[in-house]
C-alpha distance (Angstrom), angle and dihedral (degrees) to the residues before:
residue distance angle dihedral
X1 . . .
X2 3.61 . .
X3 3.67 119.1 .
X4 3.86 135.6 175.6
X5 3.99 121.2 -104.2
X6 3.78 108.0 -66.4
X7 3.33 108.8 -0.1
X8 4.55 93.6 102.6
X9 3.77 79.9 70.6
X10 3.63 97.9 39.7
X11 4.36 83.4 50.1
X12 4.06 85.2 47.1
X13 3.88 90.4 48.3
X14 3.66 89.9 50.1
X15 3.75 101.3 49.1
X16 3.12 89.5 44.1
X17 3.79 98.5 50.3
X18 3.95 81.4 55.5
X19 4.28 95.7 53.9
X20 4.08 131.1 -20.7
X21 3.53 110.5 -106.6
X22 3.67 150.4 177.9
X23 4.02 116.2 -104.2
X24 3.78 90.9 -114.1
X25 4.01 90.2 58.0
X26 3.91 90.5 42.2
X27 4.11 84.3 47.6
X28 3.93 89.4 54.7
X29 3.67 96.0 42.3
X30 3.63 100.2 47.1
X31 4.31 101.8 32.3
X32 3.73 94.3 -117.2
X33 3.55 137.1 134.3
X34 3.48 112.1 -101.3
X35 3.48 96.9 -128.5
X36 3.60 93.7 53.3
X37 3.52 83.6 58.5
X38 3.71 91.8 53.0
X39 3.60 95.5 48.0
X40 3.74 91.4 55.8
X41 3.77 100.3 45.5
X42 4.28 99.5 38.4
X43 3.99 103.3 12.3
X44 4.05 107.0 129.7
X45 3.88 98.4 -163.7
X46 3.78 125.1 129.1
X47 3.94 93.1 -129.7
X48 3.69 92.4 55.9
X49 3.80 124.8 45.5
X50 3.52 109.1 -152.5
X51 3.71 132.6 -143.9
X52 3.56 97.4 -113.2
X53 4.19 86.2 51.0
X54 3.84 86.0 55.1
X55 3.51 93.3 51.8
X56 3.74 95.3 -126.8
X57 3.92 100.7 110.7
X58 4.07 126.2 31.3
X59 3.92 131.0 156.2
X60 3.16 111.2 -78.8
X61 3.94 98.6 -178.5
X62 3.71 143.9 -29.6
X63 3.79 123.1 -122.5
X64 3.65 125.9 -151.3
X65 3.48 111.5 -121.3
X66 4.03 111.7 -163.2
X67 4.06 110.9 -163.3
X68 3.73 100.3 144.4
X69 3.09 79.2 -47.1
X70 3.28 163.9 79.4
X71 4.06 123.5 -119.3
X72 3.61 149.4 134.3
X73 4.10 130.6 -139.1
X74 3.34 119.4 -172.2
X75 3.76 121.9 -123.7
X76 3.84 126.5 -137.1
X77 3.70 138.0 -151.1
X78 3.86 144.9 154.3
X79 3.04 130.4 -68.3
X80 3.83 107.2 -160.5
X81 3.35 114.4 3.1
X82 3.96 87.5 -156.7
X83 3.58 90.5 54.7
X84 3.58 90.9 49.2
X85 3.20 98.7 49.6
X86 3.73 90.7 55.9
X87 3.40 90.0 48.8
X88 4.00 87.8 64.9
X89 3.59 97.7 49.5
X90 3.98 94.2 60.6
């Protein structure tokens, strides 16, 4: 899926807006590769500014997840739903 500059973290803030979730349930929901998502909520590089650098998205959580297993994912939310919300109208 190709999509034009910005609008992957305008389609997290949305979903997200809707229901905090993990990045595998935002990677089903919106078709993208999980570690796109990943990159765009927790990435710490000068080029791109992350949500979490915003201040838009943070962890809200972790949920066990038992499948023979034992393992955590991490569960995120807004922040400010004002702020996001601006965030969407650029």
């Amino acid at each position: 899926m190709v999509t034009k500059k910005g609008e992957t973290k305008k389609l997290i803030v949305k979903s997200l807006l809707e229901k905090p979730k993990s990045i595998n349930e935002l990677a089903c929901k919106l078709c993208i590769k999980n570690a796109t998502i990943r990159t765009h909520i927790n990435k710490k590089q000068k080029l791109i500014k992350s949500l979490t650098i915003l201040r838009i998205v943070k962890k809200i959580e972790e949920k066990i997840l038992i499948r023979g297993g034992y393992a955590k994912t991490k569960i995120y939310g807004i922040v400010d739903k004002e702020k996001a919300n601006k965030f969407l109208e650029k």
